[in-house]
N, C-alpha and C positions, 0 to 999 in steps of 0.2 A: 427481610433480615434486619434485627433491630440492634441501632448501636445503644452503649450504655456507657457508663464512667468505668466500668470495669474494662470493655473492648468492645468488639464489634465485629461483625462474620462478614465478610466479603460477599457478597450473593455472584459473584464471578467464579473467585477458585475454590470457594466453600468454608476457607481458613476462619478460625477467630483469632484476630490478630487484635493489640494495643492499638489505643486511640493514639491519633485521631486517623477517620479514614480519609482520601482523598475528597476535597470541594469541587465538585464540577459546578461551573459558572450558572447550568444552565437548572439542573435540581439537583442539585447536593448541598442541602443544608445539615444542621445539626439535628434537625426535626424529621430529615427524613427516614421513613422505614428501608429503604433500601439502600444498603450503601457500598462504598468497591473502596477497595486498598489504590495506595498509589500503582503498586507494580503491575497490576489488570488494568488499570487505564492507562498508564505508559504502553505496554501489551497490545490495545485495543486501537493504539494509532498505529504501532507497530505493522500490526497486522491490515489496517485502513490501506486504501490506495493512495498513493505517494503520502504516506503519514498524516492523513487527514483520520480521524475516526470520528464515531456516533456515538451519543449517550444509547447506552442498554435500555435506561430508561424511558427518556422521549425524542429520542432518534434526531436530536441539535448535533450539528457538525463541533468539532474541535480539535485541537491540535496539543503538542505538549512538547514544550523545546526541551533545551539539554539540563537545564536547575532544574526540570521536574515543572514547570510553570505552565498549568493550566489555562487556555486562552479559547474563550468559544469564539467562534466562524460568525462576526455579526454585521462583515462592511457589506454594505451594497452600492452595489457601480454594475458599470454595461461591461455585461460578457465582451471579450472580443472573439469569442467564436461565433455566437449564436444572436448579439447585438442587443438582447435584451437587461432591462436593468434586472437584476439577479442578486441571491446573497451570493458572495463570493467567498471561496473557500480555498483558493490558493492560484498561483501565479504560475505562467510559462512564457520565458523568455522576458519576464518583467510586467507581460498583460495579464489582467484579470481574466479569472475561469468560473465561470457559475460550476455548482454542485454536479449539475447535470452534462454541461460539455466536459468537467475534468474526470467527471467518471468514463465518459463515454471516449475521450481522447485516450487515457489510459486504458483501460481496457475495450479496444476495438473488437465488435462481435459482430456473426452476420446473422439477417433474420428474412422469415420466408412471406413472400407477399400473400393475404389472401386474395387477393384477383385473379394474378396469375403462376402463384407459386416458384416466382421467381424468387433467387436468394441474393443479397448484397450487404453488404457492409454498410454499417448506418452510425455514425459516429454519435449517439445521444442514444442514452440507457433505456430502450424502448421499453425491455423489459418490465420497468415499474407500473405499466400498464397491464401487464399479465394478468390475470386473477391464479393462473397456475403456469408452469411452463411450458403447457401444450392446447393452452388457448391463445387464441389472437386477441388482441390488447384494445386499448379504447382511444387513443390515438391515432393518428394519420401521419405519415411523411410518405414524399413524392416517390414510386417504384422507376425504377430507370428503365424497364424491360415495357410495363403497358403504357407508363406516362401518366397513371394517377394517383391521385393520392388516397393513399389505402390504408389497411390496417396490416398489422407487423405480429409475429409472433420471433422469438428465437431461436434460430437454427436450433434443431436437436443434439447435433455435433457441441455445437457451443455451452449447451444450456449449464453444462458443469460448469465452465468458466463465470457464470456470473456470480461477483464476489459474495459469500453467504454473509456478511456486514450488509449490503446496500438492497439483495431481495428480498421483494415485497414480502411484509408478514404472511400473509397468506398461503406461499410459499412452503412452511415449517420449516426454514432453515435456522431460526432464531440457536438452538440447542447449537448446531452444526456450528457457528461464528462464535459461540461463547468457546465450543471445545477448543476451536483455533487459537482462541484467545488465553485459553490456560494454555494451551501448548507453546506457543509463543514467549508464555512468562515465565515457564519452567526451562525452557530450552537452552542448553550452557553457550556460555559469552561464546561468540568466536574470536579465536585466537590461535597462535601457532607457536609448537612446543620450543622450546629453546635448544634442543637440538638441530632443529630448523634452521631457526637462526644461525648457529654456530658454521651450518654445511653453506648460507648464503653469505656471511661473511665471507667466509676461507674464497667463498667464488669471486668476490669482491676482488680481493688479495689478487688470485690467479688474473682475472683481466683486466686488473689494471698493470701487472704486469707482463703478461703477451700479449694482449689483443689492445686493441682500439680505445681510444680513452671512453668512446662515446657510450660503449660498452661499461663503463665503471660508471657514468651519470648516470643510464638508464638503471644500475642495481643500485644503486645510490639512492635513488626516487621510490624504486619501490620499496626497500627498507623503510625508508622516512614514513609511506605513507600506508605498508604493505596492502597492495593494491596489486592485485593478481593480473591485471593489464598490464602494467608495468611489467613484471615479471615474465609474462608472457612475449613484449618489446627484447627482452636481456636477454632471454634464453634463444630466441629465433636470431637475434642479431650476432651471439657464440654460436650457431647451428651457422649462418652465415661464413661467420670468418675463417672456422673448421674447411668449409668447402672453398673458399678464394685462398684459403693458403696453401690448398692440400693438392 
């Protein structure tokens, strides 16, 4: 997709949209033939596991905070799952995660030993070793059933689950992670109608005057933050007080 002074076609959602398109750090230049609007790469983290995403192009991690500010994945430090020094692509509980444990912490899959066909949870994306999803891979990790170390395929049950961003090319899921990725950029804001609101105020109103004050914090909070746990806190603790008064 060639940009020009006139615009440029998105090779994501197919658009020709005005210049300029989005610069990924890692190849998005002015020279490139291929290029993506901001709203498919914001999209494409969207859609990434915990907001991390891949260039389309040459598959560099990257992230995109809230100004739209493009930042490629380029520290490297030691895992703390896996001890290895790794590029690191995002943090849990304040420790580094290489690419590989924070795919594999997030999306936990199980996969079938070839020795002895045992299945077990293996917290790092065996899968990448795949050549397809119904060969065993070229890797090793230790089976807890025979006690060696073998080769792995992923469970059949699972094999949907692995995200179509991070399966291997080979695969053909590339089309499959792009369609996600328009679908994601076309998909309306979520949001909640102002009638809504209007019916969670008035509830407001009512339980701060019958019920429990604790009752008007917790609708209070979820207002603030509309946060459907909260909500779920206010409504169970009015299901509560219904039944202790009644």
């Amino acid at each position: 997709m060639e940009a020009s002074e006139a615009g440029f076609t998105c090779a994501i959602c197919l658009d020709d949209l005005p210049p300029p398109p989005a610069r990924l750090p890692c190849c998005g230049s002015s020279s490139s033939t291929i290029q993506y609007c901001a709203d498919c790469v914001a999209a494409v983290c969207r859609n990434g596991v915990g907001g991390v995403g891949r260039c389309p192009t040459c598959r560099a991690y990257f992230t995109v905070d809230s100004a739209g500010t493009i930042t490629q994945c380029e520290r490297q430090d030691v895992c703390a799952i896996c001890r290895q020094g790794r590029l690191i692509v995002a943090e849990h509980r304040g420790h580094p995660l290489c690419d590989a444990c924070h795919f594999g912490r997030a999306v936990p899959l199980r996969y079938e030993c070839a020795n002895c066909s045992a299945v077990q949870h293996i917290p790092h994306p065996m899968y990448r070793y795949q050549r397809t999803p119904h060969e065993f891979g070229t890797t090793s990790w230790a089976c807890h059933r025979c006690g060696d170390f073998t080769m792995w395929r992923v469970a059949q049950a699972d094999a949907a689950r692995v995200p179509a961003a991070d399966a291997p090319e080979s695969w053909g899921r590339r089309d499959e992670w792009l369609a996600q990725v328009r679908a994601q950029r076309t998909a309306p804001a979520r949001g909640r109608s102002p009638a809504l609101d209007f019916v969670f105020v008035l509830s407001f109103l009512v339980s701060a005057y019958y019920f429990e004050r604790y009752l008007s914090a917790l609708l209070g909070i979820s207002l603030l933050f509309r946060n459907e746990l909260w909500e779920a806190f206010f409504l169970a603790g009015v299901a509560y007080e219904r039944r202790r008064r009644g």
